[in-house]
C-alpha positions as CSV (number, residue, x, y, z in Angstrom):
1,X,130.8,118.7,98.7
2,X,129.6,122.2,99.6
3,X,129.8,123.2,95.9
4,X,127.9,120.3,95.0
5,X,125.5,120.9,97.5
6,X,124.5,124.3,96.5
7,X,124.5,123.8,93.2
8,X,122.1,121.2,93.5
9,X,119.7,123.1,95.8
10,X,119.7,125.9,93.5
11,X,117.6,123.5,90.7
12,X,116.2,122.0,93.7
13,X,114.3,125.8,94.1
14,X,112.1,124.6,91.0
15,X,110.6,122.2,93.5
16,X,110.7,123.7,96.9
17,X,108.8,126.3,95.8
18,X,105.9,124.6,94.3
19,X,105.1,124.3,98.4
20,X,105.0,128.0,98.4
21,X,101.0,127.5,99.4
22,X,101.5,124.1,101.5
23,X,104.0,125.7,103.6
24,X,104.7,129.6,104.0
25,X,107.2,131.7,105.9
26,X,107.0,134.8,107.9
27,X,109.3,136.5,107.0
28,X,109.2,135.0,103.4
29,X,113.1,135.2,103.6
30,X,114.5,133.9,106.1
31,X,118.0,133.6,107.3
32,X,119.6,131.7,110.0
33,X,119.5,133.9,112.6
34,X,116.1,135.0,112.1
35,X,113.0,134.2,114.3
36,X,110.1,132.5,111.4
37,X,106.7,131.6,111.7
38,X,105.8,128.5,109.4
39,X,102.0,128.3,108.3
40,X,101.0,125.1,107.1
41,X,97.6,124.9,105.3
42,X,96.6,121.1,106.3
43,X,94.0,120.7,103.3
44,X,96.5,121.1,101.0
45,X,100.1,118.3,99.9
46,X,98.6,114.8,100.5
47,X,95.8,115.9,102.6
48,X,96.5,113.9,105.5
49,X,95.4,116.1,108.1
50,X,92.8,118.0,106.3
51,X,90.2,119.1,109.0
52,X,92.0,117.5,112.0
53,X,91.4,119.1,115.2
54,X,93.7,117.3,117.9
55,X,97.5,118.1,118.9
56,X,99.7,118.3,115.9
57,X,103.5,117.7,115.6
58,X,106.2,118.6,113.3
59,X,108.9,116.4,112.6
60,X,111.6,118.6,111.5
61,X,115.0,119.3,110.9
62,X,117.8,121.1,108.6
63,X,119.1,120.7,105.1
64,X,122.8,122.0,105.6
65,X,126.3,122.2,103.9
66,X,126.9,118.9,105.8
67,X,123.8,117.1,104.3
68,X,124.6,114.2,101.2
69,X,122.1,115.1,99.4
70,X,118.6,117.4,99.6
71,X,116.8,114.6,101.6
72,X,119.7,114.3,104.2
73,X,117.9,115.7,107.2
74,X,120.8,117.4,110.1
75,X,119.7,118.2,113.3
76,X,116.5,116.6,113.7
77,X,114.1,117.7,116.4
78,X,113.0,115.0,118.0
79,X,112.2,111.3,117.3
80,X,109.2,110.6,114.7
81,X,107.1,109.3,117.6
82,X,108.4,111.6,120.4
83,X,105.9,114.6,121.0
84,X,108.2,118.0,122.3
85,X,106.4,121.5,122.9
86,X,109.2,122.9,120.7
87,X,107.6,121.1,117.7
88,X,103.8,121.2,118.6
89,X,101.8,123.6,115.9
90,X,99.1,126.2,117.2
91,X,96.1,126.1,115.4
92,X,94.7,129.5,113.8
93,X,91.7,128.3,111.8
94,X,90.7,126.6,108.7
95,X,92.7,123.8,108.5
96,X,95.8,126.6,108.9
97,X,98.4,125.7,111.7
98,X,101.6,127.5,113.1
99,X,104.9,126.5,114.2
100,X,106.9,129.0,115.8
101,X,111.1,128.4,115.3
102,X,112.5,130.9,118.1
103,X,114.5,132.6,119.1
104,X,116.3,131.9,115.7
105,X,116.4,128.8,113.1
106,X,120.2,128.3,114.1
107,X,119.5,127.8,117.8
108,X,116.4,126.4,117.3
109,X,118.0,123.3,115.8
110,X,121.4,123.4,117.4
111,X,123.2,124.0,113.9
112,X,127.0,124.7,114.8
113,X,128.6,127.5,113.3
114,X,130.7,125.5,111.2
115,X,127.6,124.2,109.0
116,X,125.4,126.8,106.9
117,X,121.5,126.4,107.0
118,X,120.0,125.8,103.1
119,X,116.6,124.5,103.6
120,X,114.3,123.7,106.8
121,X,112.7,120.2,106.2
122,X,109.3,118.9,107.4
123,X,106.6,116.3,108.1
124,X,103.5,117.2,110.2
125,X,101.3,114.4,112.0
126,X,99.2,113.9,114.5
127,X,99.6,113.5,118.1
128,X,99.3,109.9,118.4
129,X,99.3,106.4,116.7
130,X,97.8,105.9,114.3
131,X,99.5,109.2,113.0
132,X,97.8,111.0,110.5
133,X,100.3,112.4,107.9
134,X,100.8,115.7,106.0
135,X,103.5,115.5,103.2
136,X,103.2,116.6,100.0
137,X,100.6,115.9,96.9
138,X,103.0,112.6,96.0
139,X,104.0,112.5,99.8
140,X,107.2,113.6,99.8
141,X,108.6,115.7,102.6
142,X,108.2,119.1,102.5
143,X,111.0,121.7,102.5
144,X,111.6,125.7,102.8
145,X,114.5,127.7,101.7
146,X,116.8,129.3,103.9
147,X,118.2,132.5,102.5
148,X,121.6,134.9,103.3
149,X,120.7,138.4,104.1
150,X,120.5,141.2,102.0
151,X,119.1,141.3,98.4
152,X,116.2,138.3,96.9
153,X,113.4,137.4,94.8
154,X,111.0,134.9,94.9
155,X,108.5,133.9,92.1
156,X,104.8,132.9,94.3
157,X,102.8,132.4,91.1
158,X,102.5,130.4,88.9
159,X,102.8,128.1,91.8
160,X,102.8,124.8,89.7
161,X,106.6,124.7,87.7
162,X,106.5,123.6,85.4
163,X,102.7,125.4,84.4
164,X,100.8,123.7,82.1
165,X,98.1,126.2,80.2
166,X,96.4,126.0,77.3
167,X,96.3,129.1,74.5
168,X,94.9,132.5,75.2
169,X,95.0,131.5,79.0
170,X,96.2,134.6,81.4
171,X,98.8,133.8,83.5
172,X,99.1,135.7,86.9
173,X,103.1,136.1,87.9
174,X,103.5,137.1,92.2
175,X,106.4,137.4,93.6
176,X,108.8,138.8,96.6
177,X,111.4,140.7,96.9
178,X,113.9,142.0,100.4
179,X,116.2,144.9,100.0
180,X,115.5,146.0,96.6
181,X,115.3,149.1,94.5
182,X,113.5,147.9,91.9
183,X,111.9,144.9,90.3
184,X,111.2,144.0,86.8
185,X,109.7,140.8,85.3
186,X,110.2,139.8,81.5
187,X,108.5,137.2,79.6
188,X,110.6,135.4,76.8
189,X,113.0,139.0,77.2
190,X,110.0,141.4,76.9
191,X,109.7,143.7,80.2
192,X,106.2,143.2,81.1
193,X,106.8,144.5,84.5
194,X,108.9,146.9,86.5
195,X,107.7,148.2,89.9
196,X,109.4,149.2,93.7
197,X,108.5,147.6,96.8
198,X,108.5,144.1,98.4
199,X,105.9,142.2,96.7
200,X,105.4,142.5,92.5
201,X,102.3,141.1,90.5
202,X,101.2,141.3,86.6
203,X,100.0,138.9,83.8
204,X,100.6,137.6,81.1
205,X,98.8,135.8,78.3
206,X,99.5,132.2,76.2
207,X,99.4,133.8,72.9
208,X,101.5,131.1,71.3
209,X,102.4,127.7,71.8
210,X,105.2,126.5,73.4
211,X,107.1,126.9,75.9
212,X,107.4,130.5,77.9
213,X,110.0,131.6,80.5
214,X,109.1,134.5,83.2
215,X,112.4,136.1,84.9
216,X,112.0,138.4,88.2
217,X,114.7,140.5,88.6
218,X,115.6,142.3,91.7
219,X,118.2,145.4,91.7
220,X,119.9,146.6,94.9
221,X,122.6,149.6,93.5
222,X,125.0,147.3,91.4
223,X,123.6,144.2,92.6
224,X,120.9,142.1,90.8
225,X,119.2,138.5,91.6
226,X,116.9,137.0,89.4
227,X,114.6,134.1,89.9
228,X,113.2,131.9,86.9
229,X,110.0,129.3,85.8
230,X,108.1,128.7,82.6
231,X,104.7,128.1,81.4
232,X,104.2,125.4,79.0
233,X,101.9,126.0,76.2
234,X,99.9,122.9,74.9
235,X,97.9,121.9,72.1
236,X,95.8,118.8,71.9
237,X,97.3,115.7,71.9
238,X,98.1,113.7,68.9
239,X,95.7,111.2,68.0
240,X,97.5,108.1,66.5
241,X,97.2,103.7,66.9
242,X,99.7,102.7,69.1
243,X,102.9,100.6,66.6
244,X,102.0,97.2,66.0
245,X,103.5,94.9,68.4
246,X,104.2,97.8,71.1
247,X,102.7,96.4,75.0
248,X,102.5,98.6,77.9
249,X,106.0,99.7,79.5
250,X,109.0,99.9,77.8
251,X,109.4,98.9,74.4
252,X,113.0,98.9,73.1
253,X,113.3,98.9,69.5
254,X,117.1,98.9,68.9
255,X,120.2,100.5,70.6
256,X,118.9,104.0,70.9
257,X,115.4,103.6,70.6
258,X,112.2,103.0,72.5
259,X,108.7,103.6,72.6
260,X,106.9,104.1,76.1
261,X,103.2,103.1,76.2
262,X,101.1,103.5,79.6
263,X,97.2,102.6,79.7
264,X,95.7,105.9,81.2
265,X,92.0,106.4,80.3
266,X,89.9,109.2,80.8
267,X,93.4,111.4,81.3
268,X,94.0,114.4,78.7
269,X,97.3,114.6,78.1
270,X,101.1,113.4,79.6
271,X,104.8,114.4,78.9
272,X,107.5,111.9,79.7
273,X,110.4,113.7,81.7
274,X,113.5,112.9,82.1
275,X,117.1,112.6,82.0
276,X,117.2,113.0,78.7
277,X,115.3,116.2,78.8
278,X,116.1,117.6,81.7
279,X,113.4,116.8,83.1
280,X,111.7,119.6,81.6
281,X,108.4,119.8,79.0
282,X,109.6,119.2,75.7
283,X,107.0,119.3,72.2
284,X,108.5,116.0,71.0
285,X,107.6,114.7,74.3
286,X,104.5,114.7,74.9
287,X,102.9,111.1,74.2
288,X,100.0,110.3,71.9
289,X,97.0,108.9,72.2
290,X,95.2,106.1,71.1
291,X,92.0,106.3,69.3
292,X,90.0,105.0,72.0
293,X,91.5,107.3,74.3
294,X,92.8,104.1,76.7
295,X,96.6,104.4,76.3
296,X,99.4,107.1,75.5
297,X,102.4,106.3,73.9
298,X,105.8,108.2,72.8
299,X,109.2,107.2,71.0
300,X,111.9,107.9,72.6
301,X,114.9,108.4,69.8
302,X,118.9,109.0,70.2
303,X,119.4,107.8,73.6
304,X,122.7,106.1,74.8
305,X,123.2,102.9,74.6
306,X,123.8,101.2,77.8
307,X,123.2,104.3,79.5
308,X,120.6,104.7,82.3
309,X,117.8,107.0,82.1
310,X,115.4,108.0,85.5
311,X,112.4,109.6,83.5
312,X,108.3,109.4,85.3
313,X,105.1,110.5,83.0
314,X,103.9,114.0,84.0
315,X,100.4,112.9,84.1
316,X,97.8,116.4,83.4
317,X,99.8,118.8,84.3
318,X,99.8,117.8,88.4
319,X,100.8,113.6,88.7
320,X,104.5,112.2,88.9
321,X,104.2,108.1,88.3
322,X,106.6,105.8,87.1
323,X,106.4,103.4,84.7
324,X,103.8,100.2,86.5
325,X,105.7,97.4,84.1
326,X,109.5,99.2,84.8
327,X,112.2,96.6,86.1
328,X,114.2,99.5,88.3
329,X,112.6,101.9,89.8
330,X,114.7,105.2,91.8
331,X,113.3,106.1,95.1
332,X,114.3,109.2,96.9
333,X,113.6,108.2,100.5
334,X,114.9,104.3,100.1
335,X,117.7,104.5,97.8
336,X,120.0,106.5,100.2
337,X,120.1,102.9,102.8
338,X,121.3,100.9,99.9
339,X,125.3,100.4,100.4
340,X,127.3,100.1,97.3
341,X,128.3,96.6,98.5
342,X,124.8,95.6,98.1
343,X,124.4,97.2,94.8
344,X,126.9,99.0,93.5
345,X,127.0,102.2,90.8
346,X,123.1,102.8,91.6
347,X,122.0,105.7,89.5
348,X,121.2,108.7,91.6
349,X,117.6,110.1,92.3
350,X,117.6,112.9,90.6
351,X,117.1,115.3,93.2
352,X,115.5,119.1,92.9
353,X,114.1,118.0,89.0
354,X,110.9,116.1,90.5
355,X,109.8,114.2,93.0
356,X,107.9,110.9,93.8
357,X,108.9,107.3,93.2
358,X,110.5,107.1,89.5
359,X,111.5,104.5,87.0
360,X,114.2,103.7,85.1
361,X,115.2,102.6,81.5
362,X,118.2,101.4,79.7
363,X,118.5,100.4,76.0
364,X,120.9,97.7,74.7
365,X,120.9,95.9,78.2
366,X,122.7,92.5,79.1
367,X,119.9,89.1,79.2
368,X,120.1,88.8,82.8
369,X,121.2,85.6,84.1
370,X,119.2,83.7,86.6
């Protein structure tokens, strides 16, 4: 399960660190034994407590080797409702608020020697019922990454992963580092960067379409980490009339084939991701447009029959939905009660490749049976 574990947090990096402004760490590395300051900016996530002034709270706890999966809080602080100085924030201006984990993350939440620390997990609120919530932009919880000592590399900027930009667009890549040598950042295998010291920052600029990765490497003697994103790319969207006979949702066409239609006016573009892609921004999947600009649509080609799909429409670069007319939908936060009595083979959430509520499809399924 450990394995597991840490290989899924690994991917699950591509999201944690799109909070790298929500939430931020002092020191931006932290281990398990050190002392951190968190700094969460209240207008930002969900805005829940943007421009609140009262007591605030965090409800917190660990992500560890013991936890099931990425949203299995350990070692929670204290009760959602139950208001301990340990977890009260201190205010330092402009909608910016501290919580102080001392004298070290481990003893802060009791972990046990036997159980390694991978991420700390929060929620902030108010002080009192009604709470007032901060979460995320979709409101998901929020998480931070614990890190071993010695040698590592972070990517700050681009922020958004994946980054959506349009052509001739410069792209500003930030970073951190801890123990290293010497940094160097390539774009698509071109060295674009190489520097010495704790923080790195260049640009880049969309000259072509497509998509674009950016690798920071750190080197410590003989010993190198690297961290990873991409920029997507975009042209305009294909302007095209939506198949005769296709309806908003899911359209199946045949054992392998569907087309996806959602009514979204006044929106500029969406990608469907998925299973099927990885849930990464793929050319051949980013929907059309009708005419009248009121829906987007996409076929969906080569898919498995019987097999199910979680997938959400990446709406302008910055909105996870699912599909409004889906029969299944995956939830992250509910799923996890749901025994396998009750229903069982549920398809997993696929954790650290998005977040949010999702849907789910299925070609070549069985007429239900009322």
């Amino acid at each position: 399960m450990k394995k597991i574990l840490i290989g899924f947090l690994l991917s699950m990096m591509v999201t944690s660190f799109t909070m790298a402004q929500l939430i931020t760490a002092d020191p931006a590395f932290p281990t398990e034994e050190d002392q951190v300051i968190i700094t969460f900016d209240a207008s930002l996530g969900n805005g829940g407590l943007a421009g609140y002034t009262g007591d605030m709270y965090a409800h917190t706890g660990v992500i560890t080797s013991n936890s099931t999966s990425g949203i299995d809080w350990k070692h929670v602080k204290a009760g959602w409702e139950e208001n301990i100085p340990d977890c009260k924030l201190t205010m330092v201006g402009n909608d910016l608020w501290e919580l102080n984990i001392t004298p070290s993350i481990k003893e802060y939440y009791g972990v046990p020697n036997n159980e390694t620390i991978l991420q700390l997990a929060f929620v902030f609120r108010s002080d009192s019922l009604p709470f007032l919530v901060g979460k995320t932009e979709d409101g998901g919880d929020i998480y931070y990454e614990v890190y071993s000592s010695g040698l590592n590399i972070l990517i700050t900027l681009p922020e958004e992963r994946p980054y959506i930009v349009e052509i001739d667009d410069v792209i500003l890549v930030e970073g951190n580092t801890t123990d290293a040598d010497s940094t160097f950042v390539f774009v698509d295998g071109g060295l674009v960067y190489s520097g010495v010291g704790n923080t790195f920052s260049t640009e880049t600029t969309a000259s072509s379409y497509g998509k674009h990765w950016i690798v920071a490497t750190a080197k410590s003697g003989e010993e190198t980490v690297s961290d990873s994103t991409y920029f997507y790319v975009r042209q305009e969207a294909m302007v095209e009339d939506l198949p005769e006979g296709i309806i908003p949702g899911i359209n199946y066409l045949d054992e392998e084939t569907l087309i996806l239609c959602l009514i979204a006016p006044e929106k500029e573009f969406i990608f469907v991701l998925g299973d099927f892609n990885d849930w990464e921004i793929e050319n051949e999947h980013e929907m059309k447009i009708t005419p009248d600009g009121e829906k987007f649509w996409v076929e969906l080609s080569g898919l498995e029959p019987d097999r199910e799909y979680v997938f959400q429409y990446f709406i302008d670069g910055s909105v996870r939905i699912g599909d409004p007319f889906a029969d299944k939908v995956s939830d992250p936060w509910n799923d996890k009660w749901i025994s396998s009595s009750t229903y069982p083979n549920l398809i997993e959430y696929p954790d650290g490749k998005t977040n949010g509520i999702a849907t789910v499809l299925q070609t070549n399924q069985s007429t239900y049976e009322w």
